[in-house]
N, C-alpha and C positions, 0 to 999 in steps of 0.2 A: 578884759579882752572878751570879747562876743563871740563865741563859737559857733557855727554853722549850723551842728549839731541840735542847739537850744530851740532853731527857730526855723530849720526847714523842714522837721517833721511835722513842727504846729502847722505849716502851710499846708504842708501836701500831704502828711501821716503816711506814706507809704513804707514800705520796710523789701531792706535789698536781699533777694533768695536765689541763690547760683550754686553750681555745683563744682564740686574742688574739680573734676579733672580738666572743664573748660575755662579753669580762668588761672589767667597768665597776666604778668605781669606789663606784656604788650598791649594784652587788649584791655588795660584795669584804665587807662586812659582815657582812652574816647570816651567808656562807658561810664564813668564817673562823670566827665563833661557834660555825655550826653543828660543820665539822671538827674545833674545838678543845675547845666545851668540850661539844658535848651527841654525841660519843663515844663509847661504851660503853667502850673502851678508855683514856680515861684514868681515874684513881683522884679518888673524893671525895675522898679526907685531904689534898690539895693545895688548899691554899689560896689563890687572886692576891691576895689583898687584904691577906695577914700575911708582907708584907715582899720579896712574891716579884715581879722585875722585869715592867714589861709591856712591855719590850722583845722582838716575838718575832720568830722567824727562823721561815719555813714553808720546806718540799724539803728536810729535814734537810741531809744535804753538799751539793745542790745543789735549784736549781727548774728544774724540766723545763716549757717552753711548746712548743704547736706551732706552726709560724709559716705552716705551708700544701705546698700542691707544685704544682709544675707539671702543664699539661697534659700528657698522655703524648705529646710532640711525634713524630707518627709523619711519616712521608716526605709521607703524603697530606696534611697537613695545610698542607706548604709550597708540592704540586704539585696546585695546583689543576686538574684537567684539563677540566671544567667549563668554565671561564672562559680557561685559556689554549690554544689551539686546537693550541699547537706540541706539546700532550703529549699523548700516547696510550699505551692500558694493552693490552697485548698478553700473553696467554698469564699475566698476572697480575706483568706486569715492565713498567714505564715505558720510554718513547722518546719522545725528542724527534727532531720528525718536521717537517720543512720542506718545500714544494714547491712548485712554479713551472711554468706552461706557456707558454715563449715562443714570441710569432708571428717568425717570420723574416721579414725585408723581402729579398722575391727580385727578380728582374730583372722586369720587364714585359713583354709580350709586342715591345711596343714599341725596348726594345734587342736583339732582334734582327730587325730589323724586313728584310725584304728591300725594297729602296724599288723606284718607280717607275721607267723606264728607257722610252726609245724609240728607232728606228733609222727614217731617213729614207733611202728608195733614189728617184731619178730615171733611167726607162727613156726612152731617145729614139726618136723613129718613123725607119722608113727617109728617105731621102732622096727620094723618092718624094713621099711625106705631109708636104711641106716646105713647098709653097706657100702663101701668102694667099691661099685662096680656096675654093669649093665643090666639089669634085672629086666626080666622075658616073662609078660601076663598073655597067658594061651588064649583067658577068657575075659570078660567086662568086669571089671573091680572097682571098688570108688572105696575112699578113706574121707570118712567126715571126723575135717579138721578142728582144732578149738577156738570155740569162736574168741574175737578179741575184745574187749570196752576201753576206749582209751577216753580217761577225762582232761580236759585242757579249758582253759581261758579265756579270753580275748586278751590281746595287747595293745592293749589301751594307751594313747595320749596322759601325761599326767595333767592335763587340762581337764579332760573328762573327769569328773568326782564321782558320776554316775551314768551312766548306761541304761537308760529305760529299752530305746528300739533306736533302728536306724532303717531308712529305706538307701540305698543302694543302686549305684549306676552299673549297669551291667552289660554298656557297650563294647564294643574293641575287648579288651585283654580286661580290662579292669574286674574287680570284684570275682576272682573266681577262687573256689575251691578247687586242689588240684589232689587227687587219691593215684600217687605211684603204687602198681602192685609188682617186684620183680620176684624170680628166683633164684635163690643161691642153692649154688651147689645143687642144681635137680633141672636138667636137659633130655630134653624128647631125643631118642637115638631113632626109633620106630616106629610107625602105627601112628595112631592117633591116642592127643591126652590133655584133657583140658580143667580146672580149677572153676568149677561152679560159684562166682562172688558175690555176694550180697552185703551191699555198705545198709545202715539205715542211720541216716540222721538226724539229729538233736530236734525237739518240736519248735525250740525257738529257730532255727534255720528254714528259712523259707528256700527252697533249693531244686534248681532248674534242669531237666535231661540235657545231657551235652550232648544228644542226637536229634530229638526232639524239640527238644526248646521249652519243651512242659512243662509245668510245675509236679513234683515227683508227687504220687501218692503217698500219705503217709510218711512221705520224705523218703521211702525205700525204693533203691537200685538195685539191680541186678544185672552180670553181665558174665559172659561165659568166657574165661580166657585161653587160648590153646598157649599148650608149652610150646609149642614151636617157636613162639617170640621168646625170649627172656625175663621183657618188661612192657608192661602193659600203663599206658596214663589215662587215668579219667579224670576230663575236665566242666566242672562242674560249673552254674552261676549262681552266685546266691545273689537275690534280692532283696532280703528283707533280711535282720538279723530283731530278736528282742532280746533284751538283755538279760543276763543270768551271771551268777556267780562263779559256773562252771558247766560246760557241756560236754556230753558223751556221745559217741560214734561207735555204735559196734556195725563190727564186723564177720562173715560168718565165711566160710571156707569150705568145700566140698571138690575133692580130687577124684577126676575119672580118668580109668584109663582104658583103652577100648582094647577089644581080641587083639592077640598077636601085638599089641604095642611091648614095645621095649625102652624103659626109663631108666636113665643113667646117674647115678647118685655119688658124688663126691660126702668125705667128712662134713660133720653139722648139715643136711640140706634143709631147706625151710622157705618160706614165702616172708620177705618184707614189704611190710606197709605203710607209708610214707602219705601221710592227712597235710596237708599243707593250704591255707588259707592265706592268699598273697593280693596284695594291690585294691586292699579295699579303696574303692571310691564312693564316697556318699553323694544320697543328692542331698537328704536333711537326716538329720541324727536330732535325739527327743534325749534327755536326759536333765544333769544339773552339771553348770560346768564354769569352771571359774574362767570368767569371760574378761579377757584381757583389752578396755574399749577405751581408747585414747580421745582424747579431742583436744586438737591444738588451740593453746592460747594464744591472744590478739590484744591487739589496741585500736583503736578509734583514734584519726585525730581529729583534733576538738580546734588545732590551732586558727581553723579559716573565723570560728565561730567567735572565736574571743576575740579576734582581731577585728573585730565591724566594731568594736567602741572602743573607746579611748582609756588608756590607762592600766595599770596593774590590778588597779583598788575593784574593779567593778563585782557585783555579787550579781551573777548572771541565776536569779532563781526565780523558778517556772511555776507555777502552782499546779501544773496538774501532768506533769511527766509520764511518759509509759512504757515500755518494755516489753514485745512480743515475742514469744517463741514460738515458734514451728518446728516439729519433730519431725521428721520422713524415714521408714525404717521396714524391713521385711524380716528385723532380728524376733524372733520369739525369746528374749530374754529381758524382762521386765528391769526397769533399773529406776532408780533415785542418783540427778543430775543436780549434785552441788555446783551452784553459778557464782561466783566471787568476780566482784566488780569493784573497781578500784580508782579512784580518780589520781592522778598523777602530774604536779607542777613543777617545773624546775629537777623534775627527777627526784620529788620525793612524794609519799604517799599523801594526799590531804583528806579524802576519805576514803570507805569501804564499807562492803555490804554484802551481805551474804543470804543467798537462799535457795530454796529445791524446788526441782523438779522433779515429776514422775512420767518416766519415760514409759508408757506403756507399748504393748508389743501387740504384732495382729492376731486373729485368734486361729489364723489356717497359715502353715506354711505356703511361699509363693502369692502373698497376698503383704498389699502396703497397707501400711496405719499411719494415718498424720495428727496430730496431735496439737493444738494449740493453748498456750501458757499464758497468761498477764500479768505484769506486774505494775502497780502503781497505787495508787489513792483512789478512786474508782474505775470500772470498765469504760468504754467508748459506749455510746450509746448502736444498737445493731451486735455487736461483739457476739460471737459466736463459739467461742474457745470453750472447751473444759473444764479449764484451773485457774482462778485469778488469787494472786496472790497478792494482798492488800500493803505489802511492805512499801512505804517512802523512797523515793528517789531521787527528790530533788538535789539532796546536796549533793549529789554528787557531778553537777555541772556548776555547783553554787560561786566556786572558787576558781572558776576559769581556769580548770586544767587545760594543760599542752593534750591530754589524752586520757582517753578510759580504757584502761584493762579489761580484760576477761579474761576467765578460764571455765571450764566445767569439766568437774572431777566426777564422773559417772562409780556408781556403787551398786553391783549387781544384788538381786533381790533372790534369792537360793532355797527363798520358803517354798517357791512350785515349780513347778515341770519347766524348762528350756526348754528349744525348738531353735535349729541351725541350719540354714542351706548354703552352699556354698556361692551361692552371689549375694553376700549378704552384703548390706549396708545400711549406713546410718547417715543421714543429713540432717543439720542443723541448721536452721536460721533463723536470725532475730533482727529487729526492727525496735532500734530507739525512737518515737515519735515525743517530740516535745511542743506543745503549738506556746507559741507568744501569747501567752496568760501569767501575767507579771504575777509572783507571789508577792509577800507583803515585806519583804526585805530587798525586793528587788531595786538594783542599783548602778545606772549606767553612765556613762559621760560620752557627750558626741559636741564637737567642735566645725565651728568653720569660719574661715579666715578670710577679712574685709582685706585687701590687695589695694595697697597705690592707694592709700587714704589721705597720708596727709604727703603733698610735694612741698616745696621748698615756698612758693608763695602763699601756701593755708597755714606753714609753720609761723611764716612772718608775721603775718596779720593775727593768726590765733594766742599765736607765744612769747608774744612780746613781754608783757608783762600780765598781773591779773588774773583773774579766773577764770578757765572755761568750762561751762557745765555739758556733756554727753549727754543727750537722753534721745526718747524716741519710743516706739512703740514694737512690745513682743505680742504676735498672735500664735494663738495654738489652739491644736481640736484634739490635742492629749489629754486625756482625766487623770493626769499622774501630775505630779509635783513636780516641780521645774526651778530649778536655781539658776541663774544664769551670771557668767562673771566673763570679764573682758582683761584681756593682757597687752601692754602697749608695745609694739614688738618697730625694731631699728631696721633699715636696708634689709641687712641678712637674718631675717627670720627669729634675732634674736631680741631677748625683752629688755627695755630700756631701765627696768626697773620697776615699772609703775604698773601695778594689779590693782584692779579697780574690786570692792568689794561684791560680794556675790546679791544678789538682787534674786526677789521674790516672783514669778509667774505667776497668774494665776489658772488652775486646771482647767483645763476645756472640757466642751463637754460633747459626747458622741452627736453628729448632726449638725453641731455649731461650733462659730468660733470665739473664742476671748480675746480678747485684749487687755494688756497690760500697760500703763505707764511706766516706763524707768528713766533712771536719772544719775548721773554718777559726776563728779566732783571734780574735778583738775584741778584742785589747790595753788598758792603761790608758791608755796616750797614744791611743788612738781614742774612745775612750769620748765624749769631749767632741763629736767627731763624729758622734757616734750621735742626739744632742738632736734630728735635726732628721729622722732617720731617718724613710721611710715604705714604701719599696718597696724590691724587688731585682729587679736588672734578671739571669736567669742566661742566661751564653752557652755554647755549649757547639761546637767546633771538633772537626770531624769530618776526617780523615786516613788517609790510606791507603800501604802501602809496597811494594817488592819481594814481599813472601809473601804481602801478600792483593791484591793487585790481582787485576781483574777480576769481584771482589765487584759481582752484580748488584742494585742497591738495589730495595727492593720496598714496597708503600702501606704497607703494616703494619709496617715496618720503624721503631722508635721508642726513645726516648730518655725517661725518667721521673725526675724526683728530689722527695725527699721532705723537708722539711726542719723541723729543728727549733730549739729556742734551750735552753740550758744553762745556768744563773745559778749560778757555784760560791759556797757559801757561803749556797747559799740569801738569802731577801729578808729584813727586818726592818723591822715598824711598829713605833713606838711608841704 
């Protein structure tokens, strides 16, 4: 038998190239007719109908179908930056970029609070002014009384460990000294009679006339009280306190009583004196002070980031990771900020790291100090920060955590002087930047799915019996490693069975592109797998090692493959 096949390629050598979604089974007719018999290239003196098989094979040695290609899967197409907020395109290079501004929970004005305190002194009258009864001075008399020294404390906070000085609000009510003078048992009946007072207060008391508004000289007052009141209040302000161990208040006393007065004396009479130091309010207190500074722990999630590639397995590591911190603070309390960073998958820990910071403080109360931190493998080029801290970072996105921890345990530094004002605070923030700089471990898988490849008449023709060979052409302008492997996938998205072995790319190179030959096998014992054939699922694993690391990946950075189907033997209708 003469096949077709043997002797209409020797005429015409053409070869039949169509593509699966246009050819049906309707239209496989004409166009076979038309190709075969209305030709210019074959001869009339051939007869089909005087004995010559109509057995025919079309693609002489073989049939060539196209079966489609992928989209040019570039970087951008996986790193949406649109939509995922952690990616940003800088200088025409991606970074993944996290950031965070935490409030610090500082102390309140209230832990260090200086509390209220009083000191009660009882002055006694001479022996004289002792009777029960009204006693009549014809002429001017004065009794100097004994003067009093009463020592006291502050009441302190036990937050305060130390006490250097405090400056003090001395608005409204707040921060006053209050000096009750009354008397007992000893009333003006006649005349005039008045208690010549002189307070003098502590050098560390900085202390204001309650009529004037002055600052006292020498801290000494003076004020004339007539008995006719009872009780006398003098209200004082104090401004400034330095600290001491203990401070003393004297007091001194001088009793007049003028002609013709007449002063009336019950048992015990005497003068009390009632020091009382109430509603301190600070504006900054200087001391050493166990400074109670919280700062809440967080997480990162990392899940948008892991999700741009395919699979569990990937090893998302960066070569050149980094970690910024920003201080912002008006505390004058110097501290050491342990940072514990954690990577976390599945809800459990996969790694952690740990390291300090030194929070330094401004040098003038009512003044900010910002501070800036690094951490990484080297600085940014420009970086302008104080403190880089050269500790690794990479693994800690290496394993595609769902999220990264934080905490910072701050640890007050007690060697020097604190300084406190009552709006104090503390801000923190930090800035994960990581740019697309493959380390040499790095390891990812991105996929994309050829749709409606093969229909029911590419199965016929391709899967009848026989071998069909897949191949076609991968371009790329990635300088990383590239494996590329294809899954034969049924109707519904699932695989028929048949994984084609993984196939080599080769790197690109910045500027240009490669091409690659591939080629993959349909065996006989697959074939029967192939019936139910519709789609291909390609994946393609991207890899990096010692020589190219640090390869910075870029939007237009892409991967292409082009694919075709090969039917050796060509097809044959009857």
């Amino acid at each position: 038998m003469i096949k077709l096949y043997n002797w209409i390629p020797a005429l015409c050598n053409f070869q039949l190239e169509f593509r699966f979604k246009t050819l049906t089974n309707k239209a496989l007719a004409p166009c076979l007719f038309f190709l075969i018999l209305g030709a210019g290239c074959v001869d009339d003196t051939y007869d089909l109908n005087n004995g010559i098989s109509t057995d025919i094979s079309l693609g002489g040695d073989s049939l060539y179908l196209p079966l489609g290609e992928t989209d040019s899967l570039r970087l951008s197409k996986f790193i949406d930056d649109q939509h995922i907020s952690e990616i940003v395109l800088e200088n025409g290079a991606y970074y993944i970029v996290y950031s965070d501004t935490l409030k610090a929970s500082v102390p309140s004005p209230d832990d260090y609070k200086i509390n209220d305190l009083q000191v009660l002194s009882d002055i006694s009258l001479p022996e004289g002014l002792s009777a029960t009864n009204d006693i009549p001075y014809p002429s001017d008399v004065s009794f100097a009384l004994t003067p009093v020294q009463e020592n006291f404390s502050l009441n302190l906070s036990s937050h305060i460990e130390r006490l250097d000085s405090a400056l003090l609000d001395i608005s409204g009510a707040y921060s006053q000294l209050v000096v009750d003078v009354s008397f007992q048992n000893l009333r003006l009946v006649q005349g005039d009679a008045a208690v010549n007072f002189e307070i003098q207060f502590p050098k560390e008391l900085k202390v204001y006339d309650p009529i004037t508004g002055s600052e006292l000289v020498n801290a000494i007052y003076s004020r004339t009280l007539s008995l006719s009141q009872s009780s006398h209040r003098l209200n004082f302000k104090v401004k400034r306190i330095t600290g001491a161990d203990s401070y003393q208040v004297t007091t001194r006393q001088t009793l007049q009583i003028k002609k013709n007065g007449v002063i009336h004396v019950d048992q015990n009479p005497g003068i009390r004196i009632g020091t009382k130091l109430c509603n301190v309010r600070y504006k900054t207190i200087y001391g050493v002070f166990d400074a109670a500074i919280n700062v809440q722990s967080g997480k990162t999630d990392l899940r948008s980031l892991t999700d741009i590639f395919d699979g569990d397995d990937n090893v998302l590591s960066f070569s050149e990771p980094r970690i910024f911190v920003t201080t912002k603070t008006n505390i004058g309390i110097p501290a050491t900020a342990n940072l514990k960073l954690a990577s976390v998958k599945n809800g459990l820990v996969t790694q952690s790291m740990e390291t300090k910071l030194h929070v330094t403080s401004p040098l003038l109360p009512f003044n900010e100090k910002t501070s800036k931190f690094g951490i990484g493998p080297v600085p940014l080029p420009g970086w302008d920060g104080e403190v880089w801290d050269y500790t690794p970072i990479g693994n800690l996105i290496k394993t595609s955590p769902d999220y990264i921890t934080y905490a910072f345990d701050p640890v007050v530094d007690k060697s020097v002087q604190h300084f406190y004002t009552r709006d104090a605070y503390l801000d923190i923030m930090y800035v994960a930047k990581v740019p697309f700089a493959v380390a040499s471990d790095f390891s990812v898988s991105v996929s994309d799915t050829l749709l409606d490849v093969f229909d029911q008449d590419i199965r016929e023709m391709l899967f009848g019996n026989g071998e069909v060979e897949l191949f076609g052409v991968a371009s790329t302008d990635l300088p990383l490693r590239i494996s590329m492997s294809m899954v034969i996938l049924d109707a519904n998205m699932l695989s028929t069975g048949i994984t084609l072995d993984p196939r080599q790319i080769s790197p690109g190179v910045k500027g240009a592109t490669t091409q690659t030959d591939i080629s993959f096998l349909v065996g006989e014992d697959q074939i029967a797998k192939m019936k139910t054939a519709e789609h291909i699922l390609v994946k393609f694993t991207i890899t990096s090692d010692e020589v190219i690391q640090n390869t910075i990946l870029k939007p237009d950075d892409f991967v292409h493959l082009k694919l075709k189907a090969r039917k050796k033997g060509g097809i044959h209708i009857d």
